[in-house]
N, C-alpha and C positions, 0 to 999 in steps of 0.2 A: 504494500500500500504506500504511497506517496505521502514525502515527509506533510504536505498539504493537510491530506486530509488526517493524518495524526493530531498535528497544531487545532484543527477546527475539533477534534474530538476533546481534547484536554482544554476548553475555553466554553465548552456546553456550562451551561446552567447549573445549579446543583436541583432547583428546580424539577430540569427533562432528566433528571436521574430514576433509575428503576421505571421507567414508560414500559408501553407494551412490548417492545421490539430489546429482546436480549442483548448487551452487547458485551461480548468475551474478547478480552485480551492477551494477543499471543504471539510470540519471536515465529519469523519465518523457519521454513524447514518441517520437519517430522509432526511438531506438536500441532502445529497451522494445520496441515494436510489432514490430520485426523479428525480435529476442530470441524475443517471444512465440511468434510463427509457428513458427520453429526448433523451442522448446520441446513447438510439439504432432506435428510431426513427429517429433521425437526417439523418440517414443514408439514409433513403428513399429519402431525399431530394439531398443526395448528400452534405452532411456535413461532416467531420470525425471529432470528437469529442476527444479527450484524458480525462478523469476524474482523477485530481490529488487529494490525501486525504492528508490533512497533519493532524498532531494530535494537534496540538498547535492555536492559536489564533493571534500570530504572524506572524510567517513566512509566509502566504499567502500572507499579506501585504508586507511584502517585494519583494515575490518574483514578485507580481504586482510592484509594483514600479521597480523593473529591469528588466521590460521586460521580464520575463522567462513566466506567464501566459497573456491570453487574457480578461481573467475575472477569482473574484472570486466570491464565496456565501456563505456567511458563519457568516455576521455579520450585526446587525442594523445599523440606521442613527447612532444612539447614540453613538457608538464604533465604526462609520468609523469619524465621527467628531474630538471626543478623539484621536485618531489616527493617525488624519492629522494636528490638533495642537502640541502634541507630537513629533512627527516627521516629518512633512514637507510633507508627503508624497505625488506625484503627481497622487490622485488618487479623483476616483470620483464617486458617484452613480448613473445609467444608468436605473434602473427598480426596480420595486414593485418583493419582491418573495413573499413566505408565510409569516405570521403572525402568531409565535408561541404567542398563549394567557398565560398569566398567571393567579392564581387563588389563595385566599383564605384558606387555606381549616385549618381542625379542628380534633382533632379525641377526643376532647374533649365536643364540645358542637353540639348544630343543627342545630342554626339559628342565625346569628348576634348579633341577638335580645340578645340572654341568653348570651354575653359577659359582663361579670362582673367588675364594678371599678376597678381598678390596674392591670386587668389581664397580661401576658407576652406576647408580640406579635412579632414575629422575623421578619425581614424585611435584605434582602439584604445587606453587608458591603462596597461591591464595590461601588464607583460614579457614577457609569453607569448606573446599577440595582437599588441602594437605591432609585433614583427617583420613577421609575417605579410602586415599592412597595407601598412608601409615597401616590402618585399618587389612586391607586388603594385603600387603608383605604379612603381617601378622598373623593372616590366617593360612597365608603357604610356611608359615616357619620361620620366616627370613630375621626377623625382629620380633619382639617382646615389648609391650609400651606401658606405661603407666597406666594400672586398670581404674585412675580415676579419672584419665582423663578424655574417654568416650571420643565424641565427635570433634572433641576442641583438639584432638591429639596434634601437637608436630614434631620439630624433630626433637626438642628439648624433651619430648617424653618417652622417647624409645632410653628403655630401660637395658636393653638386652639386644645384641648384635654381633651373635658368634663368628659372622663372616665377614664382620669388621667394613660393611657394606661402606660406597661413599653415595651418602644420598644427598641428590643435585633437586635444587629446587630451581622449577620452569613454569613459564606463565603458563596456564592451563592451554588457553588456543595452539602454543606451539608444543607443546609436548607428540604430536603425531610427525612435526618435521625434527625432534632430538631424537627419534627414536633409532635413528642410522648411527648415532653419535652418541651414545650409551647402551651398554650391556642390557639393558631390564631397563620400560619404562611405564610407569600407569596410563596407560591409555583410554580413549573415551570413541566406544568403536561410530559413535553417530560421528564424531568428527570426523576421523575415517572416511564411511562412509561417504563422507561430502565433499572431503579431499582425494576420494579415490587414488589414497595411497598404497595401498595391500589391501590385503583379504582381513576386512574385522571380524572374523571367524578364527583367527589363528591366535590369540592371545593361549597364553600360557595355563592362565587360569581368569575363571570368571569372577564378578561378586552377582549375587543371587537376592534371592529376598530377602535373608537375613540383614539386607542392607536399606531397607525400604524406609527409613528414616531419610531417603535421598530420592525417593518416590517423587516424580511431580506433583504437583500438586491443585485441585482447583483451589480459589483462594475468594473469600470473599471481603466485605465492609460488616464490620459487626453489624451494622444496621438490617445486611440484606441475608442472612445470613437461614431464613428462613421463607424466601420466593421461593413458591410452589414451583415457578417454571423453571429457573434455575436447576431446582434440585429434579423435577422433570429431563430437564435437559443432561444433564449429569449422568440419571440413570439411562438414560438412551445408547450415550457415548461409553458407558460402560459394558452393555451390554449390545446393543448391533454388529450382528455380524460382518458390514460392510467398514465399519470405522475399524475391527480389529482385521481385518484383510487387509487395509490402509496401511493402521501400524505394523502390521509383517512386512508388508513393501517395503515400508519405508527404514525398516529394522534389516536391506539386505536379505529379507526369505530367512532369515537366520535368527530360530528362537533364544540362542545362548547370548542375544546381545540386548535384549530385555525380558524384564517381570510383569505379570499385571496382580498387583498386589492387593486389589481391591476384592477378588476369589476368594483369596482366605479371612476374608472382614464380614 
């Protein structure tokens, strides 16, 4: 969508907020496409849907907080938490969306096994993500962390690192071009995917549900936080067969590179 019509979305009234006409807010790519799908179903139901993309990781939080959307989808627990300490925001998480997995991966070695003492292993730089990263060595063995320090883990909490690892912090977006230039890197196969660099099927190992604190999320305004259509809307995309076709497309055909964690809820 055109930075345009962003600008005229975020300058609506608080007034034309929650009208008849849904509008969900969402970063181009995978989560859009499935959004989209839902949105032209909804219609059967007698929903109208508007789908707004913004390109940033910001402003949807804003523009939920001023009432211009009615939800948006675009971000984990972990970055709508950060977000609402941050800034205050009156906002709140309402449902499970997908589970982008993260992964491993190597284009140096085969098997975790053949990771070598000291090797270089890039991980995450952001607070959000570094957890995650940490998180995920931890459960192949590689590291040990502070078991108080959950999701906030970095490097200062690895406790334990018998292979004397060197862990390289990289800004999340380029961590899929380090991956030539270090041994072991946390990878994020939708990036991948969109970089059409390898095969995001080939990571080493996966993270799964147990990770779903990193679940997308739909997100609402505490105000709105009980629209029948909304939460209509929600369970549509949840369940349609055509929107979870979507997400396998757009997931590469390849179920080990997402969850849908709202099954076991």
């Amino acid at each position: 969508m055109k930075a345009l019509t962003i600008v005229i979305a975020l300058t609506l009234s608080a007034t034309a907020a929650y009208a008849d006409t849904l509008r969900i807010g969402v970063t181009p790519g995978a989560l859009a496409d499935s959004v989209i799908v839902a949105a032209e179903e909804a219609k059967q139901l007698g929903i109208d849907v508007e789908v707004v993309e913004f390109s940033d990781w910001t402003t949807p939080n804003l523009a939920l907080a001023n009432g211009d959307l009615d939800a948006n989808y675009f971000q984990h627990q972990a970055f709508l938490d950060n977000a609402v300490e941050e800034r205050g925001y009156p906002i709140e998480s309402i449902a499970f969306g997908i589970l982008p997995n993260v992964g491993l991966y190597s284009q140096r070695i085969e098997s975790l096994d053949d990771l070598q003492d000291g090797a270089r292993v890039a991980v995450a730089s952001d607070p959000v993500n570094q957890g995650r990263g940490l998180q995920l060595l931890q459960s192949a063995g590689l590291i040990e962390l502070d078991p108080n320090a959950g999701a906030k883990a970095n490097l200062d909490s690895v406790i334990t690192n018998p292979k004397a690892l060197r862990l390289i912090e990289i800004e999340g977006p380029q961590l899929v071009r380090a991956i030539n230039d270090v041994d072991l890197a946390q990878g994020y196969p939708s990036h991948i995917v969109a970089a059409e660099a390898f095969d995001p099927g080939s990571a080493l190992l996966f993270s799964g549900l147990e990770d779903e604190y990193y679940a997308i999320r739909f997100v609402a305004h505490h105000d709105n936080t009980g629209n029948e259509k909304l939460l209509e809307f929600i369970d549509l995309y949840q369940h349609s067969p055509a929107v979870r076709e979507q997400i396998h497309r757009s997931n590469a055909n390849d179920d080990r590179l997402y969850s849908l964690p709202w099954l076991n809820h």
